[in-house]
N, C-alpha and C positions, 0 to 999 in steps of 0.2 A: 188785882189788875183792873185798870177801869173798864169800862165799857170802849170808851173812843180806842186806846192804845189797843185791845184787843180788834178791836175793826180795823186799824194800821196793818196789824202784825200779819193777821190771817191771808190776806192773798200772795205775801211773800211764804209763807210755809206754805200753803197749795199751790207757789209756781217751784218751789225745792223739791217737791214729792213728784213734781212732774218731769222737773229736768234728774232725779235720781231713774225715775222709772224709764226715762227714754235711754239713758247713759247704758242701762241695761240691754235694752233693746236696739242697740245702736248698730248693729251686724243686721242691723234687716231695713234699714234707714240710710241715705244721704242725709246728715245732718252736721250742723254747728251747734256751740253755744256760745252767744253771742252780749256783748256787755255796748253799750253806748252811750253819747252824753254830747251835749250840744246846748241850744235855746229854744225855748217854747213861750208861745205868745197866744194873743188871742186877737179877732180884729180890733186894730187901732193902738193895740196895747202895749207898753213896754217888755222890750224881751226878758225873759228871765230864765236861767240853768236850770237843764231839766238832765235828766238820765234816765237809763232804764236796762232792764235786763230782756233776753228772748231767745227762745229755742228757733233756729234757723234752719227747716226743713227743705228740703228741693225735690223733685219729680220730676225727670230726665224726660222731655216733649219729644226730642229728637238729638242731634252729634249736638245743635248750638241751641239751642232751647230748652229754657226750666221754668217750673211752673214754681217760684217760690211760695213758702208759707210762713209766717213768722209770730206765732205766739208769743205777745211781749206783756212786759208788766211797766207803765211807763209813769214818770211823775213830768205832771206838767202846771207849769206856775207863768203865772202874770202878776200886774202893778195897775192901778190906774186910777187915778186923779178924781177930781171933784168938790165937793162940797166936805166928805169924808174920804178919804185914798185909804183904797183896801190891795190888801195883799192876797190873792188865793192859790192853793197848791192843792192841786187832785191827782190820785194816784186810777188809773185807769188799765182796763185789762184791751188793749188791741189786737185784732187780729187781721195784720196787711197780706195781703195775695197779690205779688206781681207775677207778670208772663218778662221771662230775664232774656236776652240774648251772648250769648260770650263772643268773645274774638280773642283767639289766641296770638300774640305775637311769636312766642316762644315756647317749649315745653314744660319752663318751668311758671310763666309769667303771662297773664291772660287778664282783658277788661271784659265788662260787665257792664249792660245797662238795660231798665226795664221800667216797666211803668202798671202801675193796677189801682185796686181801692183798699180800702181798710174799714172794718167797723169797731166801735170801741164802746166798750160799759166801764163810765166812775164806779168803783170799788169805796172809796173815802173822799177823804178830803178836809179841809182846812181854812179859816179866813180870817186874815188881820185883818180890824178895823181901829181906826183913829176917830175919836169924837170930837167935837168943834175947842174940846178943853186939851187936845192933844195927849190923852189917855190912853193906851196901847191894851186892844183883850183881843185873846182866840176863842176861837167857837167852831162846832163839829159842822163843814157844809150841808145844807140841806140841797135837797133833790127835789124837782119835781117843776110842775107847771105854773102856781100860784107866784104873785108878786112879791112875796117874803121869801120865795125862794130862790138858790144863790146859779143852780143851772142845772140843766136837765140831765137825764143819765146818761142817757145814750148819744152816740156821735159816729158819724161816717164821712169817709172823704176821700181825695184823690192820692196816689202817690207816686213819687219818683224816686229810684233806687239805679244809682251809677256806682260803679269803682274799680278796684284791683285785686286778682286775685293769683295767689302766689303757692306752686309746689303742687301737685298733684297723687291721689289718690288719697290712702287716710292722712295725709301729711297737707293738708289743703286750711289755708288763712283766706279772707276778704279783710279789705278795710275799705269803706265808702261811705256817702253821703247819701242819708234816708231824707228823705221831705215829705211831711205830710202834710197835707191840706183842707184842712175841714170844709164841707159842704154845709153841712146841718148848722142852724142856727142854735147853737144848746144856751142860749137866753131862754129863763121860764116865759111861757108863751101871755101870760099877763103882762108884760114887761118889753114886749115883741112890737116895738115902735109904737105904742101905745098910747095916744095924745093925752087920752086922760088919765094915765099913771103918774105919778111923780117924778119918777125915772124910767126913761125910755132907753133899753137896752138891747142891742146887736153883740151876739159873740161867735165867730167859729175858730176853732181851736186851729196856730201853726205850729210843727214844729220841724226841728232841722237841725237830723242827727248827724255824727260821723260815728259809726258804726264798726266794729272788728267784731270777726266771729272764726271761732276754732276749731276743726276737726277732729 
């Protein structure tokens, strides 16, 4: 097995060992598990389908108040133009923390809306590049700060979390609309408007889930 495919595979077996381990301990938890899919972008960038998996934990603040926590594993992909147009897909580990408010209409049938931040570590990653001869190679993302490098690790941002939530006690669904918004500029910091680079790059990562999550 190569080295990249094993750097793939590894954070989806350590978010399975952790959604086995919580499945177990789920009598002493308010929790989902939660699947989602939508577009993610980067600024200026073409949208492109992203998805993700997350364990959807809650903290009861007060009767209408939760302190959400959502451990995800999420892939996020852009497009974007130039001289050469590359394609890049990074799989990232987030972790969003909204404050949720509920409102129940009904007993069975209640909205939801909240807002907080999220911090995230690339895990891997990937990138198409097109040469001037219209030549298509992949190549493993590099990380870090230098101008050969494709964007930095780490990433923090705003978020807004709205939706519907249906049925009550273990028998409880969500389905709603996640938004995250990068603050951090994750362009390597040689590359960070830089006149005398060759290429002067801004990125912070959108993205804009709808989200379901299961009791």
């Amino acid at each position: 097995m190569s080295t990249q495919l094993r750097s793939c595979i590894k954070p989806y077996v350590l978010f399975i060992v952790l959604v086995l381990l919580f499945s177990g301990a789920k009598a002493q938890h308010t929790g989902y598990l939660g699947l989602h899919g939508g577009w993610g972008s980067a600024q200026g960038k073409e949208l492109k389908l992203g998805s993700g998996i997350c364990l959807d934990l809650e903290l009861p603040l007060g009767e209408k108040v939760l302190l959400n926590f959502r451990p995800s594993l999420n892939r996020r992909s852009f497009n974007y133009g130039g001289l050469s147009p590359m394609v890049e897909k990074a799989t990232y580990f987030d972790i969003p923390v909204t404050l949720i408010f509920l409102k129940e209409d009904q007993d069975d049938l209640g909205f939801y809306g909240g807002f907080g931040a999220y911090y995230g570590m690339a895990l891997s990653g990937k990138v198409k590049r097109y040469d001037n001869s219209g030549n298509l190679s992949w190549s493993a993302m590099k990380f870090g700060e230098k101008a050969t490098d494709d964007r930095v690790r780490t990433d923090f941002g705003a978020v807004l979390d709205f939706g519907v939530r249906f049925g009550e006690g273990k028998r409880t669904a969500k389905v709603g609309l996640q938004i995250m918004h990068g603050i951090k500029d994750i362009a390597p910091a040689e590359l960070q408007n830089n006149p005398t680079a060759s290429i002067s790059r801004r990125l912070r990562n959108y993205t804009f889930y709808v989200a379901v999550a299961l009791f």
